[in-house]
N, C-alpha and C positions, 0 to 999 in steps of 0.2 A: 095423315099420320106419318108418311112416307117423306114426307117436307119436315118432319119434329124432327124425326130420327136424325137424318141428314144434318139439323140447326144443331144437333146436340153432340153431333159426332166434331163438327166441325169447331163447337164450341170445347168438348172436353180438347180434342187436338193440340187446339191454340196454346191453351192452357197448362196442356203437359209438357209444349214447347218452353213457353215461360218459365218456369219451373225447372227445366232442365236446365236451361240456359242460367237461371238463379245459379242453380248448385255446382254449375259450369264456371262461373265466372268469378263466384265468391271466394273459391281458393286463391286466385288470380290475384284478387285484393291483398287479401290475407299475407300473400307471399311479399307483394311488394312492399307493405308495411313491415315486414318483418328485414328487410333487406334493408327500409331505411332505418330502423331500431337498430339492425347490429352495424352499420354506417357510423349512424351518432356512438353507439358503444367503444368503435374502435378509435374514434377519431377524441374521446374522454378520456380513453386507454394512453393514450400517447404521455409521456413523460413530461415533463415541465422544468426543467434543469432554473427558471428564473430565480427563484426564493434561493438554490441551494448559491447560485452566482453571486446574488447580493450580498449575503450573508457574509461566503468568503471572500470577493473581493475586498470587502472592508478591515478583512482580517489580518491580509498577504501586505508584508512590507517589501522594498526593494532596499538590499544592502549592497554599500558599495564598501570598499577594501582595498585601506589604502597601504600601499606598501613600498618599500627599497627593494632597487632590483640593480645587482650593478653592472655597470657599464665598462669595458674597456676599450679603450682608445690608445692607437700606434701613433707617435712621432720618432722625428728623422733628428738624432743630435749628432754635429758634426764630429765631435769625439768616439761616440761609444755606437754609433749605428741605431738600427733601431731600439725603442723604445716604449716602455707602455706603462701606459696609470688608469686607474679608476675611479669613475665619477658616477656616484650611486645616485640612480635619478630613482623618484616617486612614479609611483605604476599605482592604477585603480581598476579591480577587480569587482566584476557585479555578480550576484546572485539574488536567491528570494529568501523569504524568513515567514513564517505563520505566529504570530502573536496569541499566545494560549493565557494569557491571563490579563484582566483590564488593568493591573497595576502595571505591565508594562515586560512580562517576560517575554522572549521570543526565542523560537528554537529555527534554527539553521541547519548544513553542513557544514562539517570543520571543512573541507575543501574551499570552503567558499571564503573563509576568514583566515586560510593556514597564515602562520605567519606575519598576520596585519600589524601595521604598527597602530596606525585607528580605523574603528569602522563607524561607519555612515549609515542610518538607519531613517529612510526617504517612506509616512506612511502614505496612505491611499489620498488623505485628503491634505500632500505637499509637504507638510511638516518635516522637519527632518533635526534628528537626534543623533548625539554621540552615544554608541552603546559600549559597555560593558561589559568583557566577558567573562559569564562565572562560569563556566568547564566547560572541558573538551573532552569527548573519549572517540580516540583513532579506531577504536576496534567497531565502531559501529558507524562511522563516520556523522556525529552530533556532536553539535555546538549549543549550548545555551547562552543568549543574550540577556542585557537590562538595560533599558532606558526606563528616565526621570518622567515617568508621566501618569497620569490617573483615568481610569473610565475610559479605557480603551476598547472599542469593539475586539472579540476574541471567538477564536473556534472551540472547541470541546471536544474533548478523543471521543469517539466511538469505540467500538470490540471488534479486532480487526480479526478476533478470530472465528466472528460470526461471517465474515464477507464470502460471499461467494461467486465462483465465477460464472462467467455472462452479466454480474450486475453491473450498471451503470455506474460509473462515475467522471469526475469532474477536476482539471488538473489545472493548479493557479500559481500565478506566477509573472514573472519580467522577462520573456525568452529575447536577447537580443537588445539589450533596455526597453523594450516595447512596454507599458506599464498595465499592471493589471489585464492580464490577457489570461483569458477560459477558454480551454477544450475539454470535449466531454470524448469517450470511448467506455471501455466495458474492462473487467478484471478478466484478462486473458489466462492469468495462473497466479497459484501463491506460491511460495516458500522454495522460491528462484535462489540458487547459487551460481553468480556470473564470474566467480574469481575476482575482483577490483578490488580487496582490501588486502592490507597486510594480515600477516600471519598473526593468528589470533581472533582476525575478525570477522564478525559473527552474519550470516548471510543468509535471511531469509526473504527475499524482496517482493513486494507485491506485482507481478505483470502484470501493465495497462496498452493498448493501443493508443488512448487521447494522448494526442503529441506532447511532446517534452524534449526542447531544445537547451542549448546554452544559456543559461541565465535563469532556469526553471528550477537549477538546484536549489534547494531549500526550502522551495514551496510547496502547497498544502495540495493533499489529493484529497478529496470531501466526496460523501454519496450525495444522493437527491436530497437529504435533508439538511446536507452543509454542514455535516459534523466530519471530524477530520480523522479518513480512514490511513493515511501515511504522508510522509514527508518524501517528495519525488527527491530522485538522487542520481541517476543515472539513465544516459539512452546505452542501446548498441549498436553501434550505426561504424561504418566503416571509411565514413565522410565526416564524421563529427555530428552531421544535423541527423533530424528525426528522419529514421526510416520506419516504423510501424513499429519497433520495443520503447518501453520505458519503465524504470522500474523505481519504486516508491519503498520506503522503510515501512513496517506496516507500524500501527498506530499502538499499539497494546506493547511493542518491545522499545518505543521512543517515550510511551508515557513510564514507563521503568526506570528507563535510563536518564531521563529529563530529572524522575522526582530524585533519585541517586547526584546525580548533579547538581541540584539545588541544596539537599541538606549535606555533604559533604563534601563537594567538589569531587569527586570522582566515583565509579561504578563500584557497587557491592555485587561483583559476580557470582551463581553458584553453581556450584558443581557435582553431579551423581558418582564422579569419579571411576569414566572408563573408559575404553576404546571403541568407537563404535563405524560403521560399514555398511554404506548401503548394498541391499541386496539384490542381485543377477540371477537369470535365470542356470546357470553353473553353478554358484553359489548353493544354491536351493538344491538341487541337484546331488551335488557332493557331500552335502551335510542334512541330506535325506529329509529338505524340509516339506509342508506342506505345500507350501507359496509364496512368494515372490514379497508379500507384503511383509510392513515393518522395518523393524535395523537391526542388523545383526550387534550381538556387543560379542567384539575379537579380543576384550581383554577387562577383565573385571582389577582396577590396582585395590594393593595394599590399602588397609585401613580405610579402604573411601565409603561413601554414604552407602554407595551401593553394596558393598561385602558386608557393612554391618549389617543391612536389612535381609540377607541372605542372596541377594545375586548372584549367579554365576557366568563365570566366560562360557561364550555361544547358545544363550539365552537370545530370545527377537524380544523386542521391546515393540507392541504393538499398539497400546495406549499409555496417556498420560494425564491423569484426572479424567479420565474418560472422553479424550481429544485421541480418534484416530491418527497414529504415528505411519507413515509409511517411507522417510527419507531422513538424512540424517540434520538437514536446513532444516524441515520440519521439528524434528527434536531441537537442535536448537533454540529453536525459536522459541517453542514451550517453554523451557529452563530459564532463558534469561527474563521470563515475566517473574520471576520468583525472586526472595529474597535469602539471603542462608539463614539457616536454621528454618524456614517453612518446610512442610511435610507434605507430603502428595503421595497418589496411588500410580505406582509402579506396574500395568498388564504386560504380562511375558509369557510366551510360550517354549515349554520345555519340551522337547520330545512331543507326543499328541497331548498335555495337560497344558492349561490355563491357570497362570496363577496371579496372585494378585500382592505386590511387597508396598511396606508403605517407608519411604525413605523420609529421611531426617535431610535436609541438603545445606551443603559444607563450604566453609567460605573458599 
C-alpha cells in the first residue's frame, strides 16, 4: 500500500511538473509570435515612394532657356584711347516644368524662362519641343507653357490644403542638368513667407526637407500617390545648394493661377479689401485680446467687400470657409483660390463674440 502511495505521488508530481512547465512556456511562444507579427507589420508599414516616382518622373520635363545676354568688350584705338562695344552672345538657362495636361500644357517658374527668346522643352523619354508661352504672372512666380503634342503622360493637382505636416513627399526634377532625379523628405511647414518676390507677390510656400537644388525650379513636389502637391521654387541656403529648406508653391494656388492664365492670359485676383497683421503676443496684450491666434485686420477700406458685409477695423479674422486662419500668408493663400464675385464665410472675433459675415469678393 505504502509502494501505491509513493507510485502515485511520484506519478501526480511528474505531472504537475508538466503542466506547469506547459503554462510556463506557452506564454514564451505566444510572445515570440507576436514579436514576429508586429515585425512583419512594421516592415508592410514602411512607405513605398515607387508608383509615386514612376508616375512623376514621366511627368517632369527639363526646360532649357535660351537667351541674349550682352557682352562688353575694351579695345585700345590709337586716336581716341580706350574703347568699347557689345557683342550679345546666346546663354542657356535650365530649369524643370510638370506637364498637367496630355495635350501638352506645362507649368514652370517665370524665373526659369524670364526673358527667353526660345525655350527648349527636353521630355523624360528624349524628345524635345519648342514651347510656347501663354502667361506669366510675377506676383506668384508661374509660367504656363504649350507644346505641339498629344497623349502625354500628366500629373493631377491634389488639395494642398489637405497636406499636412510630417507627410511624406516626393521632389522631381533636373537639379544640375542631372535628368529626372527623386528626393523624398516630409512637409516641414506650410504657408512660409521667405520675402523672394516682388511687391505684390503673394507667399505662401510649402516647406519640405527633400532636397531641392538649382535646376529643380519648376518641378513637381507629389505625395505617395504621385499627384501633384506644389511646384518646388526655391531653397534657402546661403551657398546656393541644398542645405535642409526648400520650398514649393502649394498646388490649390497654382491650379488658380494656371486655369486664370489659360482662359485670359493673366490673373483674376480677389480681394476682401483691407489691411491686415499678424499677431504678437503685445499685440494681443494691448488690444485686450484673447490670444495670439488669427489676423488682426488694422484697416477695413472704403467700399470694399469687407465693409459692405459689415466688417470692421480690429476685428481677427480667424476662419475662412471654415479653414483655420492663423497668419496673414495663410490668409493669403485662402483668397487667391477664389475667383471675384465668389462668396465665402468670413469667422471674426469681436471683443469676446464670434461672428460669422459672408462677403461678396471684388475684383
Amino acid at each position: 500500500m505504502k509502494n501505491i502511495k509513493i507510485a502515485f505521488y511520484i506519478f501526480f508530481g511528474g505531472f504537475s511538473l508538466l503542466l506547469i512547465q506547459g503554462l510556463l512556456l506557452t506564454p514564451s511562444y505566444a510572445n515570440d509570435d507576436i514579436i514576429i507579427e508586429s515585425e512583419k507589420s512594421e516592415i508592410h508599414s514602411y512607405i513605398n515612394f515607387e508608383k509615386a516616382a514612376e508616375t512623376s518622373v514621366k511627368s517632369v520635363v527639363h526646360i532649357k532657356s535660351k537667351y541674349l545676354q550682352d557682352e562688353i568688350y575694351r579695345y585700345y584705338d590709337p586716336f581716341y584711347g580706350n574703347r568699347y562695344f557689345n557683342n550679345p552672345k546666346e546663354k542657356v538657362a535650365s530649369g524643370s516644368g510638370v506637364i498637367i495636361s496630355k495635350d501638352g500644357f506645362i507649368i514652370t517658374n517665370m524665373h526659369v524662362i524670364n526673358e527667353a527668346e526660345e525655350v527648349e522643352v527636353v521630355l523624360n523619354d528624349k524628345r524635345t519641343f519648342n514651347a510656347k508661352i501663354i502667361g506669366l504672372d510675377p506676383n506668384s512666380d508661374l509660367a504656363l507653357l504649350k507644346i505641339e503634342a498629344s497623349e502625354l503622360p500628366y500629373l493631377k493637382f491634389a488639395n494642398s490644403n489637405e497636406l499636412k505636416i510630417g507627410q511624406w513627399v516626393l521632389a522631381v526634377g533636373n537639379p544640375y542638368n542631372l535628368n529626372s532625379t527623386v528626393t523624398a523628405g516630409i512637409v516641414s511647414a506650410k504657408s512660409r513667407e521667405i520675402n523672394i518676390l516682388n511687391d505684390g507677390g503673394i507667399e505662401a510656400f510649402i516647406q519640405t526637407d527633400a532636397a531641392i537644388n538649382p535646376g529643380n525650379s519648376g518641378g513637381a513636389l507629389v505625395n505617395t500617390n504621385g499627384d501633384l502637391v506644389g511646384i518646388n521654387t526655391a531653397i534657402h541656403s546661403s551657398t546656393g545648394s541644398y542645405t535642409g529648406y526648400g520650398f514649393a508653391i502649394p498646388s490649390n494656388m497654382v491650379k488658380k493661377i494656371i486655369k486664370d492664365l489659360q482662359e485670359f492670359g493673366e490673373v483674376k485676383r480677389a480681394y476682401i479689401g483691407i489691411h491686415i497683421l499678424d499677431i504678437n503676443s503685445r499685440m494681443a496684450e494691448e488690444l485686450e485680446l484673447a490670444n495670439v491666434s488669427g489676423v488682426l485686420i488694422a484697416k477695413v477700406l472704403k467700399n470694399s467687400a469687407a465693409e459692405k458685409a459689415g466688417i470692421k477695423s480690429y476685428d481677427v479674422i480667424t476662419e475662412i470657409n471654415n479653414r483655420k486662419i492663423n497668419s496673414v500668408s495663410q490668409l493669403n493663400e485662402s483668397i487667391i483660390q477664389y475667383d471675384p464675385g465668389d462668396k465665402l464665410i468670413c469667422t471674426v472675433t469681436r471683443g469676446k463674440k464670434e461672428l460669422d459675415f459672408e462677403i461678396s469678393l471684388q475684383n
